[in-house]
C-alpha positions as CSV (number, residue, x, y, z in Angstrom):
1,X,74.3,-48.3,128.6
2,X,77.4,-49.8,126.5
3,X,76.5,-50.9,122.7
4,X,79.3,-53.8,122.2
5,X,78.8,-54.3,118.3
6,X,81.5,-56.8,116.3
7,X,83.8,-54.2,115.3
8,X,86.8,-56.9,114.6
9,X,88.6,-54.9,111.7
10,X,87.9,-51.8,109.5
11,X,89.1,-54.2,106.5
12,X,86.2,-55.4,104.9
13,X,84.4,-54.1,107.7
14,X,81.1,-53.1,106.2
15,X,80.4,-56.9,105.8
16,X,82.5,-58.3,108.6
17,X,81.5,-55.8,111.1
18,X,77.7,-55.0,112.5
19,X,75.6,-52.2,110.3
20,X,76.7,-48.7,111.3
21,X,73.1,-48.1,110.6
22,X,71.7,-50.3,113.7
23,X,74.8,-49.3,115.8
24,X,73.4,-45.8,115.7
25,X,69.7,-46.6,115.4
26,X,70.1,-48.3,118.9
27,X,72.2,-45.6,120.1
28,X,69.6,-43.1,119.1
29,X,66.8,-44.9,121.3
30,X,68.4,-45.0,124.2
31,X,69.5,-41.3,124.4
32,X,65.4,-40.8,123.5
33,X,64.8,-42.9,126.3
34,X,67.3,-40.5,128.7
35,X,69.8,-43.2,129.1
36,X,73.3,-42.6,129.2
37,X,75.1,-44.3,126.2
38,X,78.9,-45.3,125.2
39,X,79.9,-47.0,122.0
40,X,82.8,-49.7,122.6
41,X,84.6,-53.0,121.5
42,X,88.3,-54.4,121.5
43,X,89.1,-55.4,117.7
44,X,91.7,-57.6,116.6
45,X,93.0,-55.2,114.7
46,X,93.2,-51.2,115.3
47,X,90.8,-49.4,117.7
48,X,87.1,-49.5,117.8
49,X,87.1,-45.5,117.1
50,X,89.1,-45.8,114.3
51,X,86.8,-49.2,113.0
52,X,83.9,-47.0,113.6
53,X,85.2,-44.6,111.3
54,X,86.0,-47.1,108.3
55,X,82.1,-48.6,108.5
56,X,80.7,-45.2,108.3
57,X,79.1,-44.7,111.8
58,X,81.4,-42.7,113.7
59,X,79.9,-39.2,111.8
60,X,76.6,-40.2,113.4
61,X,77.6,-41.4,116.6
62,X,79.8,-37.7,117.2
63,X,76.3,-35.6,116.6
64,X,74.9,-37.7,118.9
65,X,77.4,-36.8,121.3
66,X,77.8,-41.0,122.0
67,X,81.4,-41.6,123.3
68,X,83.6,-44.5,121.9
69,X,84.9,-46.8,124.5
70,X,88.4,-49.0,123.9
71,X,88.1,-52.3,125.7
72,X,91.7,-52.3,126.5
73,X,92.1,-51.6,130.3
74,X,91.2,-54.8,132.3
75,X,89.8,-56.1,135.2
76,X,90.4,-59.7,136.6
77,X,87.3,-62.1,137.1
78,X,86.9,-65.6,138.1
79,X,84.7,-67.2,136.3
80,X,82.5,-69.9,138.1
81,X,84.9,-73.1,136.7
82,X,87.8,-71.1,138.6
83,X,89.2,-70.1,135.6
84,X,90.3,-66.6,135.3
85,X,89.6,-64.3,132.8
86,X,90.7,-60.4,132.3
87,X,87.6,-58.6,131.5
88,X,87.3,-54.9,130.0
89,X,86.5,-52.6,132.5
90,X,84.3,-50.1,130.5
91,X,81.9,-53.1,129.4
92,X,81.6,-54.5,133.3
93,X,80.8,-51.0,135.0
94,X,77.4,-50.5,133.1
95,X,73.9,-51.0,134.1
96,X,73.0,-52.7,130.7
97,X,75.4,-53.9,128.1
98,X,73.5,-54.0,125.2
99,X,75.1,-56.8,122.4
100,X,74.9,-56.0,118.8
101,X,76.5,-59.3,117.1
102,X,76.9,-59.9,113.1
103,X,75.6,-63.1,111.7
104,X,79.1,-64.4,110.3
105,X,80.7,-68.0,109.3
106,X,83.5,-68.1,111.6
107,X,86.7,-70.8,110.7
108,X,86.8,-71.9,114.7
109,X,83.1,-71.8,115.9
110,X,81.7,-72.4,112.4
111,X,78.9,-69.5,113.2
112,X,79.9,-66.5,115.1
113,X,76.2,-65.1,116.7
114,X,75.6,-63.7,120.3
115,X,77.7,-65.6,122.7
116,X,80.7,-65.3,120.4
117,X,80.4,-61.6,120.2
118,X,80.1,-61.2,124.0
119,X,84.2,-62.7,124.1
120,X,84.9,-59.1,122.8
121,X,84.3,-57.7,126.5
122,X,88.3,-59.4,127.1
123,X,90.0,-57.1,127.6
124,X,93.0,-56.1,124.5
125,X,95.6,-58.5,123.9
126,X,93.8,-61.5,126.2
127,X,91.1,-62.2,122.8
128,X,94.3,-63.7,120.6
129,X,95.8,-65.6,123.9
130,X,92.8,-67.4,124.7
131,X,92.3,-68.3,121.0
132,X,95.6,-69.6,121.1
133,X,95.7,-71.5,124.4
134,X,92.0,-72.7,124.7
135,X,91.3,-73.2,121.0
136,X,91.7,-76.1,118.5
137,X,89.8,-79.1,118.6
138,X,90.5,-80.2,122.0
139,X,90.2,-77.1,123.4
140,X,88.0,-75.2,126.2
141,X,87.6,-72.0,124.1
142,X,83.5,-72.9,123.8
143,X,82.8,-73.8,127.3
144,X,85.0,-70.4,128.4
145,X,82.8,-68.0,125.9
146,X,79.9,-69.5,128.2
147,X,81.0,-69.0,131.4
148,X,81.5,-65.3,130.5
149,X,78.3,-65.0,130.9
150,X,77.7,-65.5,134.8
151,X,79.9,-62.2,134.8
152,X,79.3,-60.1,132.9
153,X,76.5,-57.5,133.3
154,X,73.2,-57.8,132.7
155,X,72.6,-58.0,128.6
156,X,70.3,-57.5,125.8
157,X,71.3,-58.7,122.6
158,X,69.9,-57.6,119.2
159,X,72.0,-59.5,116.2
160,X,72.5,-58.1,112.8
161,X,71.5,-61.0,110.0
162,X,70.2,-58.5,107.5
163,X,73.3,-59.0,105.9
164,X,75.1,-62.3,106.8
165,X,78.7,-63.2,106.1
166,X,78.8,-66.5,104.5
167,X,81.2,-69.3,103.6
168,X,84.2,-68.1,105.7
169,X,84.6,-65.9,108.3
170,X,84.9,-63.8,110.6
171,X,86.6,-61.0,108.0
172,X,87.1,-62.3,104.9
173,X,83.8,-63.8,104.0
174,X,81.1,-63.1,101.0
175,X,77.6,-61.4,101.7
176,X,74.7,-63.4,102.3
177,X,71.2,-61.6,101.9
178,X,69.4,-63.1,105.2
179,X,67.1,-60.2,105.9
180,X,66.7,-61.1,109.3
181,X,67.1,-59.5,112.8
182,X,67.0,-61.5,116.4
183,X,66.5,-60.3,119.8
184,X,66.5,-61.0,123.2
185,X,67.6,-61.0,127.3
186,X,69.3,-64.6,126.5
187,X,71.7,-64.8,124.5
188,X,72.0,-68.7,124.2
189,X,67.8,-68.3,123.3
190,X,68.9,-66.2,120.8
191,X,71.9,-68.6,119.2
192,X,69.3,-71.7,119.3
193,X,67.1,-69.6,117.4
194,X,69.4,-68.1,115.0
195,X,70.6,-72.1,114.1
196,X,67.3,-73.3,114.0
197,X,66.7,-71.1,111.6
198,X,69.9,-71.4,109.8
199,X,69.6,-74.9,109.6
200,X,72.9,-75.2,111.7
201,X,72.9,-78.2,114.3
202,X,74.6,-76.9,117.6
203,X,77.0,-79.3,118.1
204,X,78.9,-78.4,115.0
């Protein structure tokens, strides 16, 4: 089992990145279940380990023995439009990846929630050159974050909107008290939930 929380950036990261407390809460049930479990992401900036640190779970995750996984080295996919997309090996050789997103305004997407956060199985330097070549308003960057989803493996998502990040995003926002946490096999269920109940209409 991988956990693949938003760990985008140890600065400001106990807002902008998911609660260390469900990170290892999650971790924790799975072990007691006899799973196998690894910890990993690919963050814009530094390394997940050292993100981990800053957001105070990486203590917890070492007595529990839970390994942290860089989603650097790559793999190559073709995703079903024929585009192609280098994927992080340690996130597709699983038998569940398990999605822990943060409930954040993002500038691009205007929400980031459980489809977003799965675009942090690219591999390394591939997350910035996609933003860059498929993004701005005439862009394909949110048609390519769904097809990611026909490869990758199969998911469970459990989102963080205890504490949201509002106005801006995805680092530099303010705290939002939503009190809320969302689960599910489908992470597009999820999202329409999540903007239902955020008041969000999906085409923005």
């Amino acid at each position: 089992v991988v956990l693949k929380p938003n760990l985008i950036s140890a600065r400001n990261g106990r807002l902008a990145c998911t609660d260390a407390r469900i990170i290892c809460a999650v971790a924790r049930w799975f072990l007691a279940q006899g799973a196998t479990v690894a910890v990993g992401d690919s963050p814009a900036f530094g390394s997940a380990r050292s993100v981990l640190q800053a957001i105070g779970a990486l203590p917890d995750l070492r007595r529990l023995a839970v390994p942290v996984v860089e989603f650097r080295m790559g793999t190559e996919i073709v995703l079903p439009c024929g585009h192609k997309a280098v994927m992080a090996a340690a996130a597709m050789d699983c038998d569940l990846l398990v999605n822990l997103p943060k409930v954040k305004a993002h500038s691009q997407m205007r929400v980031s929630l459980a489809v977003k956060n799965l675009f942090g199985c690219v591999a390394g330097f591939h997350k910035p050159w996609w933003h860059m070549v498929h993004g701005g308003r005439h862009g394909r960057f949110a048609e390519l974050l769904v097809e990611l989803l026909a490869v990758l493996p199969r998911s469970f998502t459990l989102v963080d909107g205890i504490v949201a990040m509002h106005q801006t995003g995805p680092v530099h926002g303010v705290p939002y008290s939503l009190g809320v946490l969302a689960s599910g096999a489908n992470p597009v269920a999820v999202d329409s939930g999540l903007l239902a109940l955020l008041g969000v209409d999906p085409h923005q």
